[in-house]
VEXBA-19163 format. One line per 4 residues: their letters; for each residue z, y negated, x negated of N, C-alpha, C. Coordinates in steps of 0.05 Angstrom, whole numbers. Example, Ala and Ser with C-alpha at 12.3 -4.5 7.8 and 13.67 -1.06 7.14 Angstrom:
as	156/114/-264/156/90/-246/156/66/-264 ~ 142/45/-257/143/21/-273/157/-1/-258 .
//
This chain:
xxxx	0/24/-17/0/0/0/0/-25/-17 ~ 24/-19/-38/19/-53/-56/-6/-53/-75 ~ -17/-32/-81/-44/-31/-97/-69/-43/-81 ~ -70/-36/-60/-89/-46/-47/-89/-74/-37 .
xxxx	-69/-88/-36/-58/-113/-32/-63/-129/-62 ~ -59/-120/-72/-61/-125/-105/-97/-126/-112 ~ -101/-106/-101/-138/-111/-98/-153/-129/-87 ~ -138/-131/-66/-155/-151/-46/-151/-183/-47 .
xxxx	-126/-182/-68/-125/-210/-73/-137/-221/-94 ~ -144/-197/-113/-155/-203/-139/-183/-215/-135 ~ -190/-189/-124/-223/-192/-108/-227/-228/-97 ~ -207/-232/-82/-211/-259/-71/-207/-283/-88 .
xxxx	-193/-278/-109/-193/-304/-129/-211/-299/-152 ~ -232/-279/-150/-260/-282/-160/-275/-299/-141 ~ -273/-293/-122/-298/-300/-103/-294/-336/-97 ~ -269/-340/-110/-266/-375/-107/-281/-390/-131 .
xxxx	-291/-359/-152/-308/-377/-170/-332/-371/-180 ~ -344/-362/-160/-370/-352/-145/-394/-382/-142 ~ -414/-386/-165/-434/-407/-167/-416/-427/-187 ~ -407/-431/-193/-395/-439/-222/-409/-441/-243 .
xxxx	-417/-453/-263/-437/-458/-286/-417/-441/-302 ~ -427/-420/-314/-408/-402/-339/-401/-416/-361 ~ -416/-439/-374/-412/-451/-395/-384/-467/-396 ~ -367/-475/-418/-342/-481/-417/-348/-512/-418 .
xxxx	-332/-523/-400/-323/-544/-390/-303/-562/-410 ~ -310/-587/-422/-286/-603/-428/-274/-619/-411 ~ -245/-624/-417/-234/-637/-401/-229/-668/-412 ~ -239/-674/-424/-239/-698/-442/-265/-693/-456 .
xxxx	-272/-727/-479/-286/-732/-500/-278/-728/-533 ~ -254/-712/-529/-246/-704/-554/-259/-675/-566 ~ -260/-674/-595/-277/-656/-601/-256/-622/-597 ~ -271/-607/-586/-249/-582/-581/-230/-573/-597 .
xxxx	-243/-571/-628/-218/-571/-654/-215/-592/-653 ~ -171/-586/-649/-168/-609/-653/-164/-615/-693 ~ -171/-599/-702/-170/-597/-737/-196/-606/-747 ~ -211/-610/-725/-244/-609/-735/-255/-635/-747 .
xxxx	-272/-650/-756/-283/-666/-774/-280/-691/-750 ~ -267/-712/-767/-262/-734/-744/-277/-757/-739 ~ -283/-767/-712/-304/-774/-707/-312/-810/-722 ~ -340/-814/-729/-353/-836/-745/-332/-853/-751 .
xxxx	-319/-871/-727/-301/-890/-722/-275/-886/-744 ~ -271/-870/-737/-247/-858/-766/-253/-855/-790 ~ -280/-848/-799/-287/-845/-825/-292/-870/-829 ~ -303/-901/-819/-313/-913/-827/-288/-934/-830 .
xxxx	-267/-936/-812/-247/-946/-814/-230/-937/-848 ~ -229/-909/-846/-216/-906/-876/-233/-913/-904 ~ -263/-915/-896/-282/-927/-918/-273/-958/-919 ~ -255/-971/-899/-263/-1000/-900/-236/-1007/-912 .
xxxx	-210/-982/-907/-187/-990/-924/-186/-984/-951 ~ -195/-953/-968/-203/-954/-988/-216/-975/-1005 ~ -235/-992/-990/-250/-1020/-1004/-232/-1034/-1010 ~ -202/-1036/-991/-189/-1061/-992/-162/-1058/-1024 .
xxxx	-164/-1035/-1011/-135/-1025/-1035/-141/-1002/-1066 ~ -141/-1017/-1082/-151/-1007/-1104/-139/-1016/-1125 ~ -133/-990/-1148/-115/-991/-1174/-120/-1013/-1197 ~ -139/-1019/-1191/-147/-1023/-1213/-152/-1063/-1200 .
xxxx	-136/-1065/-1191/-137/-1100/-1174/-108/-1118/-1194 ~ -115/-1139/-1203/-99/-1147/-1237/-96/-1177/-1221 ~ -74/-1193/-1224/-65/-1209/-1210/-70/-1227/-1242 ~ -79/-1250/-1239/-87/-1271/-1267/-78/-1295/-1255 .
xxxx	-69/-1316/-1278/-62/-1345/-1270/-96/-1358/-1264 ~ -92/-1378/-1246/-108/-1394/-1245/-116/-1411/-1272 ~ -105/-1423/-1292/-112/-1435/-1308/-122/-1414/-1329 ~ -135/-1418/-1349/-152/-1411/-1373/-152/-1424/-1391 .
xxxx	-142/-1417/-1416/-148/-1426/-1436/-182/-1419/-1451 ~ -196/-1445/-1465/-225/-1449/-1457/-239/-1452/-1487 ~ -242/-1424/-1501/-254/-1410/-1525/-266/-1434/-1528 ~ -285/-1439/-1561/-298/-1457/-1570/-328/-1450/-1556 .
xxxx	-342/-1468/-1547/-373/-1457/-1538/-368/-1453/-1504 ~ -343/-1458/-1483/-347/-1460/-1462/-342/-1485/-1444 ~ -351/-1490/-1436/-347/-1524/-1422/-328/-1513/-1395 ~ -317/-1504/-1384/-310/-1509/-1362/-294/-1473/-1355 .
xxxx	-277/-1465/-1344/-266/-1461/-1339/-284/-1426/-1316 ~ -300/-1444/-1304/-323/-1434/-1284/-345/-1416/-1305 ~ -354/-1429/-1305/-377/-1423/-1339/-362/-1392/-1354 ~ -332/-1398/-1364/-317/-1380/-1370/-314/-1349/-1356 .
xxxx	-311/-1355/-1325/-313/-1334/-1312/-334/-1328/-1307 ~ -355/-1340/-1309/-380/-1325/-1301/-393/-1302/-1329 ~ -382/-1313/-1344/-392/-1303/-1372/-373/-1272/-1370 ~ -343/-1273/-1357/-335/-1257/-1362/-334/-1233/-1339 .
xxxx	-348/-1238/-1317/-370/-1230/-1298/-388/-1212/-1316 ~ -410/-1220/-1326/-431/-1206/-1341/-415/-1176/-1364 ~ -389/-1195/-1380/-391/-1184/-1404/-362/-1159/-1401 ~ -345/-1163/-1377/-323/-1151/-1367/-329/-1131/-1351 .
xxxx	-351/-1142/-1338/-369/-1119/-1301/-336/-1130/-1288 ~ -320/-1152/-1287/-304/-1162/-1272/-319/-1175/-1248 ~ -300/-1175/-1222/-297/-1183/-1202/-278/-1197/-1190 ~ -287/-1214/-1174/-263/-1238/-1169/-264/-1233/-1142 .
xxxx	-239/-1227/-1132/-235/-1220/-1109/-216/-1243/-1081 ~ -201/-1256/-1099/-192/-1282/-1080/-182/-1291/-1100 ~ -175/-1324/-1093/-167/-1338/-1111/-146/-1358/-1092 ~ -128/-1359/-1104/-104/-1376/-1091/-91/-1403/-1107 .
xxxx	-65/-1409/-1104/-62/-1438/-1115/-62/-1440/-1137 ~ -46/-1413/-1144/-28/-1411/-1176/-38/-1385/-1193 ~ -57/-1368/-1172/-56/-1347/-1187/-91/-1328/-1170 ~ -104/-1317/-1180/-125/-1302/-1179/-118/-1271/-1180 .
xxxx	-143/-1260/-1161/-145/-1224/-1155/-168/-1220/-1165 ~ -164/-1201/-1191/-199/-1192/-1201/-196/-1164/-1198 ~ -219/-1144/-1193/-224/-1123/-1191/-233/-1121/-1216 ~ -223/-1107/-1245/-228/-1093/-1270/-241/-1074/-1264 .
xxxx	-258/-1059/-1292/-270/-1032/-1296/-243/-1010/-1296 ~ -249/-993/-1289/-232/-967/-1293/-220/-965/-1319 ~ -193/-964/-1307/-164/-961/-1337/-162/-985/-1349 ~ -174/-996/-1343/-162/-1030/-1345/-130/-1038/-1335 .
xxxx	-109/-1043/-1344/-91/-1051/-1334/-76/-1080/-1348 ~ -55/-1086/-1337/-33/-1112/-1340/-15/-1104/-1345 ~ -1/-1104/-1375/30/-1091/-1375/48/-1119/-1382 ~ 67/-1115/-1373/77/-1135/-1370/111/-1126/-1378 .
xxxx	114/-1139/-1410/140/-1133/-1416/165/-1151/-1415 ~ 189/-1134/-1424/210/-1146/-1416/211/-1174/-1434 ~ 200/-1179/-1461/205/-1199/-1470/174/-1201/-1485 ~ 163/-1216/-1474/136/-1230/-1483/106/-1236/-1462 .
xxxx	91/-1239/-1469/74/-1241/-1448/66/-1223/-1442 ~ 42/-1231/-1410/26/-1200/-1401/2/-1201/-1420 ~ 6/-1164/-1427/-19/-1168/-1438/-38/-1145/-1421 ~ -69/-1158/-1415/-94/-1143/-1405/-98/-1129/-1433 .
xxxx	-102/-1106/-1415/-112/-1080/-1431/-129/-1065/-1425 ~ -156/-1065/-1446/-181/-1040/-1433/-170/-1015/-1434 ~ -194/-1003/-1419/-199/-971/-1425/-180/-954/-1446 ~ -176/-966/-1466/-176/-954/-1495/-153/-963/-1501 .
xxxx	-129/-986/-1487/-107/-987/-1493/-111/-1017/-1511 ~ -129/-1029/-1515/-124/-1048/-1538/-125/-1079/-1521 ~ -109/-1093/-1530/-112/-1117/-1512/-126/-1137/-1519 ~ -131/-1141/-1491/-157/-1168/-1495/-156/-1185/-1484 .
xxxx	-127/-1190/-1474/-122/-1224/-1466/-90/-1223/-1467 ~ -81/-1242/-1448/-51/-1256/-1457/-50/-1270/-1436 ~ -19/-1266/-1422/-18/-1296/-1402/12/-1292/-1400 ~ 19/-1317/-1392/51/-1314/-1390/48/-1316/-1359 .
xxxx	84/-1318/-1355/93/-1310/-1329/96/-1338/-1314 ~ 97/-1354/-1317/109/-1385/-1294/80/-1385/-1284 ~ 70/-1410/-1266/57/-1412/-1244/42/-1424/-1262 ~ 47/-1438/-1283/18/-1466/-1295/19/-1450/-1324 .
xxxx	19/-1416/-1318/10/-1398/-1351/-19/-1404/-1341 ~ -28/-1395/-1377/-61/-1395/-1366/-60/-1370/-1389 ~ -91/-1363/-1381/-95/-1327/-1395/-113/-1346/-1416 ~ -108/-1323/-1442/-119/-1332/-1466/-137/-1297/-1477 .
xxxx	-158/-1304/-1476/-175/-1285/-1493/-172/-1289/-1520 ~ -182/-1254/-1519/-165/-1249/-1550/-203/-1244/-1560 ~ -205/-1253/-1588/-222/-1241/-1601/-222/-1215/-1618 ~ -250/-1211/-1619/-246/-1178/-1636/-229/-1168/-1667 .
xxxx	-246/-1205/-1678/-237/-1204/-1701/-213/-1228/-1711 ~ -205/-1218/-1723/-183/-1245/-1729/-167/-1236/-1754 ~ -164/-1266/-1772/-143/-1268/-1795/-119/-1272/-1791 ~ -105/-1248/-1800/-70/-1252/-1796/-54/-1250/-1809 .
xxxx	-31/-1253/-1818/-9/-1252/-1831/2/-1229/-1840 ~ 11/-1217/-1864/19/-1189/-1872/48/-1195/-1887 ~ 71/-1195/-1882/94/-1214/-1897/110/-1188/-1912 ~ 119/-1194/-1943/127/-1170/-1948/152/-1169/-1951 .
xxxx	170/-1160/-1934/202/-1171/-1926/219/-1167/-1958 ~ 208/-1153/-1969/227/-1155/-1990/224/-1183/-2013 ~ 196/-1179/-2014/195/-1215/-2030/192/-1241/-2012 ~ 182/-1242/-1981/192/-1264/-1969/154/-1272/-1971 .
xxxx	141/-1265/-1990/112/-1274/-1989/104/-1261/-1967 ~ 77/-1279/-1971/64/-1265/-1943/38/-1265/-1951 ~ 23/-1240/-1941/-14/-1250/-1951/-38/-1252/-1928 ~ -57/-1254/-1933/-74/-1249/-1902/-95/-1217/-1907 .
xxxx	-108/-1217/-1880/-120/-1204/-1882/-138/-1202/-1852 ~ -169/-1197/-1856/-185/-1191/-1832/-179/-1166/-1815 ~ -171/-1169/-1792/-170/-1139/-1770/-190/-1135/-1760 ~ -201/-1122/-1750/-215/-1110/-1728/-204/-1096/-1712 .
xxxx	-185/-1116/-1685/-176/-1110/-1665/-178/-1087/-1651 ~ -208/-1069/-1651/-223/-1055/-1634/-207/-1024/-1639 ~ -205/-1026/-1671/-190/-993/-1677/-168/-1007/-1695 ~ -165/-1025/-1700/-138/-1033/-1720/-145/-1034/-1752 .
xxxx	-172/-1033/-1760/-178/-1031/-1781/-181/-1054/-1798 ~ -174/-1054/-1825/-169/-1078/-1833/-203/-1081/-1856 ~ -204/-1103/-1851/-230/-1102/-1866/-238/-1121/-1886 ~ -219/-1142/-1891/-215/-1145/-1931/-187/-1160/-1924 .
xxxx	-185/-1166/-1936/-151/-1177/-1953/-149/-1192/-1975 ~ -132/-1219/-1968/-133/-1232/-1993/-119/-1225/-2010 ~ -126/-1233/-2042/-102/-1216/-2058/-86/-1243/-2077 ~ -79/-1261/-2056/-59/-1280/-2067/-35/-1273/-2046 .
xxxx	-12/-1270/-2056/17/-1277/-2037/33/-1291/-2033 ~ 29/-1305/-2020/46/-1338/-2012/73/-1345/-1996 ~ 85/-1360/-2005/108/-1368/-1982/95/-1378/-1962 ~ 71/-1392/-1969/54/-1400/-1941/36/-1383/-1923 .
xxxx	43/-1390/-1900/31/-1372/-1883/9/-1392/-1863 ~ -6/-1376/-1844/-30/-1385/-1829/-50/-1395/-1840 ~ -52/-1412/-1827/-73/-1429/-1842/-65/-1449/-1866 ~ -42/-1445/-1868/-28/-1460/-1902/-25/-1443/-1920 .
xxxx	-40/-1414/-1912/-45/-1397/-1942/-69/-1410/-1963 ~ -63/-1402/-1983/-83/-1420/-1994/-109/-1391/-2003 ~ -105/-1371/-1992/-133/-1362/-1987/-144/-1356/-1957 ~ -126/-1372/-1937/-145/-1386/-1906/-167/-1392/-1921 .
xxxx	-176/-1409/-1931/-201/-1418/-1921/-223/-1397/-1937 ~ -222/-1379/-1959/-232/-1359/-1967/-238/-1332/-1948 ~ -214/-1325/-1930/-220/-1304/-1909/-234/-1316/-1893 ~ -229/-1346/-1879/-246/-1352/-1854/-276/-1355/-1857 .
xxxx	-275/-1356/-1879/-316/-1361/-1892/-323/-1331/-1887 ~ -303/-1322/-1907/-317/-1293/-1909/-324/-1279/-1873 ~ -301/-1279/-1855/-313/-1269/-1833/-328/-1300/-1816 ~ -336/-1318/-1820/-357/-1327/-1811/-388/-1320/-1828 .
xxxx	-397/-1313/-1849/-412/-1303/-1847/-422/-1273/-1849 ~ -408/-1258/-1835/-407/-1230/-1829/-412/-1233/-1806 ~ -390/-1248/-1783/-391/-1244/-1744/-385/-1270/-1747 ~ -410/-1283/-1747/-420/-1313/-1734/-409/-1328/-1716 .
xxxx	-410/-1308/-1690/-389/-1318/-1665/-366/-1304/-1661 ~ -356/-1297/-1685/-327/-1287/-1675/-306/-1296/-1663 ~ -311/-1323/-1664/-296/-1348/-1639/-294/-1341/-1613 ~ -321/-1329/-1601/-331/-1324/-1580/-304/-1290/-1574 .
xxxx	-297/-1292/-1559/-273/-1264/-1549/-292/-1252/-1533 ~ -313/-1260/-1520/-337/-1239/-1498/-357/-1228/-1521 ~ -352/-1232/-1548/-373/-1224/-1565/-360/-1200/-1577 ~ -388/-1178/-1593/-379/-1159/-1609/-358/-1128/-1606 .
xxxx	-345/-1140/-1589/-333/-1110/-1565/-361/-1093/-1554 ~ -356/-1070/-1552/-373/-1058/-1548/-385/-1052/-1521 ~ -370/-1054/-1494/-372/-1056/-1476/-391/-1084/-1466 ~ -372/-1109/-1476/-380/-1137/-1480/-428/-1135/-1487 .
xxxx	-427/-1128/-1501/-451/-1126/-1518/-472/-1105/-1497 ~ -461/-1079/-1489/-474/-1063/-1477/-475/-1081/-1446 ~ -465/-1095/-1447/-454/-1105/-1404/-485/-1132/-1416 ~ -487/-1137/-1438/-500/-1163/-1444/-528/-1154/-1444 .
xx	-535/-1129/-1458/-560/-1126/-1455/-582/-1109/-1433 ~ -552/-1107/-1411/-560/-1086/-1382/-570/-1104/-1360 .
//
């Protein structure tokens, strides 16, 4: 008796879906996985925040200190546009957003200035911390001071910033130092006619030179 009751009801809640399209029905515009690939609107939204937020974004003073051979400040950044592949991303009262090449960073220590740093760890500019710092480019090559603590002299000698290599040396040792050594003006000849524009800090880096002739 309950089997056949059991039959006849089954039977009848087929027959309520009797001309029915077999194909499955959504009940919404959402895609059926809900794990499945998400729709344009979402991908294009996370393409537009990725653009905004990026590692490699270096916070700089508005002022510049302005190498020999640049008139203006402008002029300066454009050059360093070409020879950096930098990007200027906003500019505010006291302070600028550039987008650097990859591994470019700003370290910034407990006692001295920030220094910009390429790819390779070596620094290539300078800026202090108050609101009216200005960033100072560093050149490749430069004459510096070598002091020998036990006699108090000091001598010079050419660097090449790029690997740390020293590349002549005067062989007088003086209590005078900088440009009051009295073989300054012997090193500064000598690397002016070797690297001509070594004044120039966008010159002679290797990046600088390859960005120049692309």
């Amino acid at each position: 008796m309950n089997k056949g009751k059991t039959k006849l009801t089954r039977q009848d809640a087929e027959r309520l879906f009797e001309g029915l399209p077999a194909s499955k029905v959504s009940a919404s515009s959402r895609p059926e996985n809900p794990f499945g690939p998400p729709s344009s609107s979402v991908v294009k939204r996370a393409d537009d925040e990725s653009t905004l937020w990026k590692d490699n974004l270096i916070t700089l003073p508005v002022g510049i200190e302005l190498p020999a051979g640049y008139e203006s400040a402008s002029r300066l950044r454009e050059a360093m546009t070409r020879a950096w592949r930098v990007k200027w991303v906003r500019e505010g009262r006291d302070e600028l957003v550039a987008e650097f090449p990859e591994g470019w960073t700003a370290v910034r220590r407990e006692n001295g200035p920030i220094e910009l740093r390429d790819q390779s760890g070596v620094v290539r500019a300078l800026c202090g911390w108050a609101k009216d710092a200005e960033l100072r480019l560093l050149p490749r090559y430069s004459v510096e001071s070598q002091a020998n603590s036990s006699t108090g002299l000091s001598s010079l000698l050419v660097r090449d910033r790029a690997n740390s290599q020293i590349l002549e040396r005067s062989s007088v040792w003086s209590a005078r130092t900088g440009t009051n050594h009295p073989d300054w003006t012997k090193l500064a000849a000598w690397l002016d006619l070797r690297y001509p524009d070594h004044r120039d800090p966008l010159r002679y880096w290797e990046d600088c030179e390859e960005n120049r002739r692309s």
